[in-house]
C-alpha positions in Angstrom: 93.3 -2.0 101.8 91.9 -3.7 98.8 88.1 -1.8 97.3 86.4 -5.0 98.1 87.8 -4.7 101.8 86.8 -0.7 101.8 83.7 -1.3 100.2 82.2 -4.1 102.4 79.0 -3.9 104.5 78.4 -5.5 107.5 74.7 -6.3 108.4 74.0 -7.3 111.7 71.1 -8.9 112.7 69.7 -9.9 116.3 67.4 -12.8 117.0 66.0 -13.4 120.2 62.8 -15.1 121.0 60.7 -12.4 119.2 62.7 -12.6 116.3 63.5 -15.9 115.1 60.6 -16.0 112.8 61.8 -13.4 110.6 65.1 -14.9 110.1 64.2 -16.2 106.7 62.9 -12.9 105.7 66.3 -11.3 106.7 67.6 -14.0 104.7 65.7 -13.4 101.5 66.1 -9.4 102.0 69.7 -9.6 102.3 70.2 -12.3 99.0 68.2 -9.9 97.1 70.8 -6.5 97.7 72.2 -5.3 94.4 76.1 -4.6 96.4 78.0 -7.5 95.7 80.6 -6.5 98.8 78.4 -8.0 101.9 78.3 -10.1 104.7 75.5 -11.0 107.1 76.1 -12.1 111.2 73.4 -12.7 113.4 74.4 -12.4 116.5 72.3 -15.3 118.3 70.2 -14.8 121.8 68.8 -18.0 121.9 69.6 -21.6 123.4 69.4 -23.4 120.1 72.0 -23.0 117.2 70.5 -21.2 114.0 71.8 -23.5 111.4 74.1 -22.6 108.3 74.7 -18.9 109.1 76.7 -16.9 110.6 76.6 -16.6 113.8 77.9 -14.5 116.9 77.1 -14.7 120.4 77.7 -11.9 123.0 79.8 -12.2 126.3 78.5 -12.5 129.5 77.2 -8.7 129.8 78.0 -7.5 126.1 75.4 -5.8 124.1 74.4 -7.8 121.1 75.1 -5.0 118.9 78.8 -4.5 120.3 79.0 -8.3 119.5 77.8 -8.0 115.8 80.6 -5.2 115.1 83.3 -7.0 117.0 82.5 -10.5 114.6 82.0 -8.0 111.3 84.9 -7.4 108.9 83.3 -4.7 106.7 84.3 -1.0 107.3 80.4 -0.3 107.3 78.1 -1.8 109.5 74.2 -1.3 109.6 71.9 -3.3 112.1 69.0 -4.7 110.3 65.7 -4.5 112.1 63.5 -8.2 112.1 60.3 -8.1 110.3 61.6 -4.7 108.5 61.2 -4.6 104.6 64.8 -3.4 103.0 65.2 -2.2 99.7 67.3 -3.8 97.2 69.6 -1.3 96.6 70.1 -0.1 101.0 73.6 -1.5 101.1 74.8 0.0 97.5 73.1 2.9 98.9 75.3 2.8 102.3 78.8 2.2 100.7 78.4 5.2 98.6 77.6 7.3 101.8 80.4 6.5 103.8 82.3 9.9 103.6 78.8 11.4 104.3 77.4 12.7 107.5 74.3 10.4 106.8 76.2 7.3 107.0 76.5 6.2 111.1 80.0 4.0 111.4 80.1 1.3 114.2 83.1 -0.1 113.3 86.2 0.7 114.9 89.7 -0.5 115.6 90.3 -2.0 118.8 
């Protein structure tokens, strides 16, 4: 496995009907993270299409958060609360946890 592939962090966000309004600020919050190794995926409860991001939707009876992890490649995956503030430096902070008993590990091999 190559260190960017160990070192990626998944962020999954969901937007519903509550939520769409703070998908810019998930936007800005995740452009402004200091760990170059990222990728965001919203995973997408609504009837419209979101535009130029990623996006998941879950299967007929799938949690949206199961859906997130099974569309994310990094080894890490942290769900990102709309309308939260996140520091710059959350992700940098998460990769270097990831042998730690602090750090919570969605992602698994299926």
């Amino acid at each position: 496995m190559s260190e960017i592939a160990a070192s990626l962090v998944s962020v999954i966000a969901v937007v519903d009907e509550k939520t769409v309004g703070s998908t810019r600020s998930i936007l800005e919050s995740f452009h402004r993270q200091t760990w170059p190794y990222r990728e965001l995926i919203f995973v997408n409860l609504l009837d419209q299409d979101l535009g130029e991001v990623a996006q998941v939707r879950p299967g007929t009876g799938e949690n949206p958060i199961d859906a997130g992890v099974r569309a994310a490649i990094g080894k890490i995956c942290v769900v990102w609360t709309p309308g939260w503030w996140y520091h710059q430096d959350v992700l940098k902070i998460h990769s270097k946890l990831t042998s730690s008993w602090l750090t919570v590990e969605l992602r698994h091999d299926l």
